[in-house]
Structures are given as C-alpha cells and as structure tokens.
C-alpha positions in Angstrom: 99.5 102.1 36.0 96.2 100.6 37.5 98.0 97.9 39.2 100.1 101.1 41.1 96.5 102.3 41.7 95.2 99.7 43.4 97.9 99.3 45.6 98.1 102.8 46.6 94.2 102.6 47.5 94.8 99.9 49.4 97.8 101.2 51.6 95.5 103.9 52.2 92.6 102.3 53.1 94.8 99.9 55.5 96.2 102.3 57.1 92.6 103.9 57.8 91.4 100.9 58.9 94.7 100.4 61.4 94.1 103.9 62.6 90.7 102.9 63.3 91.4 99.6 64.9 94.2 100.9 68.0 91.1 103.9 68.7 88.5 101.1 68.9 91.3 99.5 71.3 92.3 102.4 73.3 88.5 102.9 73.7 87.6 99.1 75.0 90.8 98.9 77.9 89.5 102.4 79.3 91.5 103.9 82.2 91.6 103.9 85.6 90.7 100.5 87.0 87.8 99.1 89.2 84.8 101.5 89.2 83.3 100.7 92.3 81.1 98.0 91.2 83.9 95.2 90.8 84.8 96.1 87.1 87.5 97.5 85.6 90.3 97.0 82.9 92.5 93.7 82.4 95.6 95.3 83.8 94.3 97.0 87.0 93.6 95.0 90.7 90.4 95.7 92.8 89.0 94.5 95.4 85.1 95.3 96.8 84.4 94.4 100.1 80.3 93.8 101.5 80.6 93.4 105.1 77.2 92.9 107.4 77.3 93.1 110.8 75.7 90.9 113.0 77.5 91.2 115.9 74.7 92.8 118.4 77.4 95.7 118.9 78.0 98.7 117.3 81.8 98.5 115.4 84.4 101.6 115.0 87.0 101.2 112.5 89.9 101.5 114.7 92.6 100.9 111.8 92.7 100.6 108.3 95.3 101.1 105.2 96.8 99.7 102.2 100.2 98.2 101.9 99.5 98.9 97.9 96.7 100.4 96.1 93.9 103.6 96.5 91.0 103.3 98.1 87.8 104.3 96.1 85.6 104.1 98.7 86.8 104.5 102.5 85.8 101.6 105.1 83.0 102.7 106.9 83.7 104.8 110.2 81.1 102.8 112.2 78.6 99.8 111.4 75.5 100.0 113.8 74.2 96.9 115.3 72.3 94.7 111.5 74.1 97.4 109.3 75.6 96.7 106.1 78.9 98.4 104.3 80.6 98.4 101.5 84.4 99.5 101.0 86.5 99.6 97.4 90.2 99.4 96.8 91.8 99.0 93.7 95.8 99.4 92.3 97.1 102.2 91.7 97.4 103.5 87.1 100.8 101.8 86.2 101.3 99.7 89.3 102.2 96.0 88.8 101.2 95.4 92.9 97.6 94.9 92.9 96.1 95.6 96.0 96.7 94.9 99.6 95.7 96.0 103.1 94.0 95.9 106.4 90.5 97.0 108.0 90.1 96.7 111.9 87.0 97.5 113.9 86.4 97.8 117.2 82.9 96.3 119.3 80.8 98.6 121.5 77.6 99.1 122.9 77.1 95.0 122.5 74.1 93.2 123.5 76.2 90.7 125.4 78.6 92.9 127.1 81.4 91.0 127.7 82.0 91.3 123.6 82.9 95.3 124.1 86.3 96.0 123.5 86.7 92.9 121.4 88.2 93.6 117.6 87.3 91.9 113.8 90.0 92.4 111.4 90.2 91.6 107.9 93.5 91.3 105.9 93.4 91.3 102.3 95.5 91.0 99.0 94.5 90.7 95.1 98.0 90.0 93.7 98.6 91.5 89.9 99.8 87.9 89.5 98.8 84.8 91.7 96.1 84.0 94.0 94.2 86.1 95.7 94.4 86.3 99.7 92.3 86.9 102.5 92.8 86.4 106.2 89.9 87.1 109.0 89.8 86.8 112.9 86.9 87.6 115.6 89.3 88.3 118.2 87.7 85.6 119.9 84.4 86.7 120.7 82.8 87.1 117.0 82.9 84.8 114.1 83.8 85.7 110.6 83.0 84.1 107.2 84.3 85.0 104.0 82.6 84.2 100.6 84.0 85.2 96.5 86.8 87.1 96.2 87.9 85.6 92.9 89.7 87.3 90.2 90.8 90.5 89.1 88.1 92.8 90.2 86.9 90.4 93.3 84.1 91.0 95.2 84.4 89.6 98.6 81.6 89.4 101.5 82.6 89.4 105.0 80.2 88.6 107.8 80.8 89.1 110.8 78.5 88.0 113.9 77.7 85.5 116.7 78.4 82.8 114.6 
C-alpha cells in the first residue's frame, strides 16, 4: 500500500510540475514578433531600419511596400535635410516568409541643385530561413552605406548622403 502511495504522489506532483513547465514556456516565446526595438520571438522575422540623411535635400518617400510582412512603424513621409528616421517591419503571426520589401525617396529642395529629382531606394529581405538581403542605390547622385542587418530581428542603418 505505501509503495501505491508514493507512486500516486508522484504522478501528481509530475504532472503539476509539467503543467507548470509548458506555462513557463508559453510565457518565455510571447506573441507577436519584433517589438519595435529589434526583439522579438525565435519564430517571427523583423527587420528595423535607422536611416540618416545627409544628402543636403529634403527626401519624400515616393514608394514603399512589403512583398511579405506588416509594418510596425511606417517609413517616414519626409526626412529634412541632417534628419534621422527609423522604420519597423516584421512577419506576419504564422507566416514562414519573413519579411521583404521596398522604401523609395525622392530629393528636393537640395543644396546642389542638380540632385533634385534624383531617387535613394532601399530593398530589403530577412528570410525565415537563409541569409538576409539588402540591396541600396543613390540613383546616381547620392551614396548609400549599409551597416548590421544580421539575424532574426536585424537592425540595419542606412546612410544616405554625398558620400
């Protein structure tokens, strides 16, 4: 009889401590992907771009989207001449895409005015599996350089100026 004890005590407390263990887990993966500040679950995508403009122009996003994904934060509608901006993307709850897309903007009001009218565009992918992707061009009158972008829940600076 107290051998049938014990082991009914300890199916019970194993199956309190397995009940505790999958809420501990369901509470440590979370839901919903990158934040805004580059972290997020293992399963989800995101991408965070900085961009600074140095340009001497002002820049309008002229076009913009996502091939896959949300956007948590919008690309800025304009950059002043100096100003800095910050956009978020990250895959969409279930998705096995990650997250891919385009941001284009336009140059105005430019120091050196034959760079008005010229575009900067930034193409960008973090795959769900693979290596991350990122493609820039200055439309020939602006350069671009990219630094990070690694991972997950990449963080990737773009500037964009008289380089």
């Amino acid at each position: 009889m107290r051998t049938l004890t014990r082991w009914a005590a300890a199916v019970v407390m194993g199956a309190v401590v397995g009940v505790l263990a999958v809420s501990a887990s369901a509470q440590a993966v979370g839901v919903g992907g990158v934040r805004g500040d580059g972290e997020g679950d293992e399963t989800s995508r995101g991408l965070q771009v900085r961009m600074h403009n140095a340009t001497g122009c002002r820049l309008t996003r002229t076009d913009y989207g996502l091939t896959s994904g949300e956007f948590v934060a919008r690309p800025p509608a304009t950059l002043s001449k100096g100003q800095d901006g910050v956009f978020v993307a990250r895959s969409r709850e279930g998705s096995l895409k990650g997250v891919a897309g385009r941001v284009e903007y336009t140059a105005d009001n430019c120091d050196a005015s034959w760079r008005d009218g010229h575009s900067v565009r930034l193409r960008f992918g973090v795959a769900y599996n693979g290596m991350n992707s990122f493609n820039t061009d200055g439309g020939g009158a602006f350069g671009t350089k990219l630094s990070g972008g690694s991972g997950n829940h990449a963080v990737l600076n773009w500037g964009v100026g008289r380089f």
